[in-house]
Backbone as CSV, one residue per row, in Angstrom:
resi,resn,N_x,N_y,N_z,CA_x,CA_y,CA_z,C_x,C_y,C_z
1,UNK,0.842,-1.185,0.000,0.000,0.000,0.000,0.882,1.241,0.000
2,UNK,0.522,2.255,-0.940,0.925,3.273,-0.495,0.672,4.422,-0.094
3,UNK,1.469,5.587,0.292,0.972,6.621,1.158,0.727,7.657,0.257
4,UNK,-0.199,8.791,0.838,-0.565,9.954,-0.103,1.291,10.745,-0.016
5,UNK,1.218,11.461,-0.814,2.884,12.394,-0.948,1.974,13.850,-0.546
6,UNK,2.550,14.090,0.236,2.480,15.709,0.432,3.244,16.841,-0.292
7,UNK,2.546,17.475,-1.203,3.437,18.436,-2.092,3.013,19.758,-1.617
8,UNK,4.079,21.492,-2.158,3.885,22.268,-1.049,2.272,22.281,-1.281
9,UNK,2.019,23.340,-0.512,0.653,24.067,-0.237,-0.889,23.073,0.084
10,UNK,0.065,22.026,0.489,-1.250,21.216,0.676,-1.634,19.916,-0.203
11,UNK,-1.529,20.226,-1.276,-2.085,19.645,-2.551,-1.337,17.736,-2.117
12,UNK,-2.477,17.187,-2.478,-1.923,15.622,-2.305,-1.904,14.711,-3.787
13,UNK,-0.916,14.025,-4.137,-0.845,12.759,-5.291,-2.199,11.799,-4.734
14,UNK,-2.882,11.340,-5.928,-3.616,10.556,-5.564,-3.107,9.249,-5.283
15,UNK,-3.298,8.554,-4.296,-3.093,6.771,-3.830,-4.533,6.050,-3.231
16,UNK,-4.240,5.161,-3.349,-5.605,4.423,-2.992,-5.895,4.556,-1.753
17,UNK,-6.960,4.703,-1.632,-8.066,5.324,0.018,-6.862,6.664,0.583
18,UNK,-6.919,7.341,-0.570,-5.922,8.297,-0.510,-7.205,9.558,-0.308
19,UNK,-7.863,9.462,-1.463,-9.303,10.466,-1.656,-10.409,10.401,-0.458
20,UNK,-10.297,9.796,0.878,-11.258,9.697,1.696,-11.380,11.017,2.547
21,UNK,-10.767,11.407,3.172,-10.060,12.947,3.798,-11.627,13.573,2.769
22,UNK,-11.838,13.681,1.490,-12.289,14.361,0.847,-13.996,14.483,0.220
23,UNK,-14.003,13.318,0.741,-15.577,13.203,0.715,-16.633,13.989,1.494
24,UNK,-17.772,14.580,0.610,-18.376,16.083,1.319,-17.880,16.734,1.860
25,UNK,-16.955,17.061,1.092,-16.009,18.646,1.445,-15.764,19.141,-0.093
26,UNK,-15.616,20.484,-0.462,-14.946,21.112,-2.136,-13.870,20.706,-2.204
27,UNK,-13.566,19.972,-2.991,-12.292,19.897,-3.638,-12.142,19.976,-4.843
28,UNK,-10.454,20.534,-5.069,-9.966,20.778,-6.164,-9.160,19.779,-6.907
29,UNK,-9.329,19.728,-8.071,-8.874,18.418,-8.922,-8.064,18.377,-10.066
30,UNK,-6.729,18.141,-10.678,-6.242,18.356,-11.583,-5.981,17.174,-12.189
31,UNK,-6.512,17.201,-13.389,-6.816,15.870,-13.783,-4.937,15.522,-14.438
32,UNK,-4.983,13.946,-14.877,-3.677,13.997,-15.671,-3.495,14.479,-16.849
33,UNK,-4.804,14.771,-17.528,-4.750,15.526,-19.293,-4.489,17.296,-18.728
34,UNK,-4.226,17.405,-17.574,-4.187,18.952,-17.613,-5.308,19.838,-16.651
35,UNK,-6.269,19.381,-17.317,-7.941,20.185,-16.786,-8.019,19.791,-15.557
36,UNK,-8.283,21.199,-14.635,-9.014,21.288,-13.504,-9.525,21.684,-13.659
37,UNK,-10.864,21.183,-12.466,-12.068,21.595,-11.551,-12.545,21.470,-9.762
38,UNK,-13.333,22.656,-9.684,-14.070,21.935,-8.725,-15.202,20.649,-8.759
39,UNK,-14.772,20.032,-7.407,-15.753,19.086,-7.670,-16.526,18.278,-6.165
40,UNK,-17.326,18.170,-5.901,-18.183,17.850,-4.550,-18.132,16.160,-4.276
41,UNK,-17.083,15.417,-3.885,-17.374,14.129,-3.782,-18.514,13.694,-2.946
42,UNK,-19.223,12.745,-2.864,-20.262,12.051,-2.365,-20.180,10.402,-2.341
43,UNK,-19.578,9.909,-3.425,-19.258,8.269,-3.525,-18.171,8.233,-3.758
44,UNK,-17.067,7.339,-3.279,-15.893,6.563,-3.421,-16.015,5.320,-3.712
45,UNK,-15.791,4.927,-4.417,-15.291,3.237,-5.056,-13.806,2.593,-5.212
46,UNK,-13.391,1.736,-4.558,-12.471,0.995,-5.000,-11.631,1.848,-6.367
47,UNK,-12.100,2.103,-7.288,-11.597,2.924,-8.627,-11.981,3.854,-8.599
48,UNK,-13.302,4.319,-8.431,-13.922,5.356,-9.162,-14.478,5.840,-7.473
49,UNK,-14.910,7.892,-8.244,-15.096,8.415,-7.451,-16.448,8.829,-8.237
50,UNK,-17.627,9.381,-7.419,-18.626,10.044,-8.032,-19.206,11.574,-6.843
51,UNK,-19.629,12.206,-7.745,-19.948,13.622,-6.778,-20.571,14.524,-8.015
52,UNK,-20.342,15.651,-7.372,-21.066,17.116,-8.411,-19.956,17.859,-8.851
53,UNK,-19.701,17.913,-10.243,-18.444,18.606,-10.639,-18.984,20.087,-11.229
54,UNK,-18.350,21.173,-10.279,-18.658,22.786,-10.974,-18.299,23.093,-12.893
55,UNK,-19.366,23.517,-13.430,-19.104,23.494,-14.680,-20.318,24.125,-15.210
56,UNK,-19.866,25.052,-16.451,-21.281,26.194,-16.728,-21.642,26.481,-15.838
57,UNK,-21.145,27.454,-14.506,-21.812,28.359,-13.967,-23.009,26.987,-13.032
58,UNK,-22.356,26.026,-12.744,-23.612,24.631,-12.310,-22.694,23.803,-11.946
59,UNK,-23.531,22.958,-10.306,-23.057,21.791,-10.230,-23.665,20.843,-10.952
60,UNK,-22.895,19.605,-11.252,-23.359,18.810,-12.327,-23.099,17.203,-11.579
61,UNK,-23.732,16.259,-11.433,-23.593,15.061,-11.442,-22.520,14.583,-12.428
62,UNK,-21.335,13.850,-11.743,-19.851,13.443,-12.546,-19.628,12.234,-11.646
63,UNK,-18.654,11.471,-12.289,-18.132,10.289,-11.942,-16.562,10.628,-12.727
64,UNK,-15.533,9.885,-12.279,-14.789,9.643,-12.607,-13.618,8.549,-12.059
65,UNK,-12.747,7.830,-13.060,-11.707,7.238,-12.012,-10.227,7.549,-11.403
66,UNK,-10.399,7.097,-10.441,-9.222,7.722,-9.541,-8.222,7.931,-9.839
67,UNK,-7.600,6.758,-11.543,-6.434,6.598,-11.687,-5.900,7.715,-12.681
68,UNK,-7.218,8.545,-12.948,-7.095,9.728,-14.067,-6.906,11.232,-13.177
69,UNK,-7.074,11.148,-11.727,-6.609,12.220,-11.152,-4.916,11.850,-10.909
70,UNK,-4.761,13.362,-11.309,-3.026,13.411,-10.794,-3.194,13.965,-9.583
71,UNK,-3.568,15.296,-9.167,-3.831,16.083,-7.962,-5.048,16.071,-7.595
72,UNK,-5.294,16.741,-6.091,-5.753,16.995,-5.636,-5.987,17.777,-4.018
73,UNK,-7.016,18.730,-3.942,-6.658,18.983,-2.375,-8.219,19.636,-1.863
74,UNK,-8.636,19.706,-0.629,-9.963,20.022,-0.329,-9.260,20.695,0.835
């Protein structure tokens, strides 16, 4: 198993049951293609995470998997 990495200002590498800290709380997300957002977790899965991702001026129902976040921090 491994551990989350602490980089400055907070911001954490994603690792497995790394994203829990973050559930119903805002967090910020930088995906590995580049693109960030905000985004509202609510479900964690084994892989995948699901919540409300900010987008058009709207929260939006999103899913995604864990292994496609690079960053993150709430």
């Amino acid at each position: 198993m491994h551990r989350d990495r602490e980089d400055t200002g907070g911001t954490r590498r994603i690792e497995p049951g790394g994203f829990y800290p973050c559930l119903y709380r805002y967090t910020y997300i930088w995906l590995q293609n580049g693109r960030s957002f905000w985004f509202y977790p609510v479900f964690i899965g084994r892989s995948s995470v699901t919540g409300y991702r900010w987008r058009r001026n709207q929260w939006e129902y999103y899913g995604l998997e864990l292994n496609r976040i690079a960053y993150f921090t709430c």
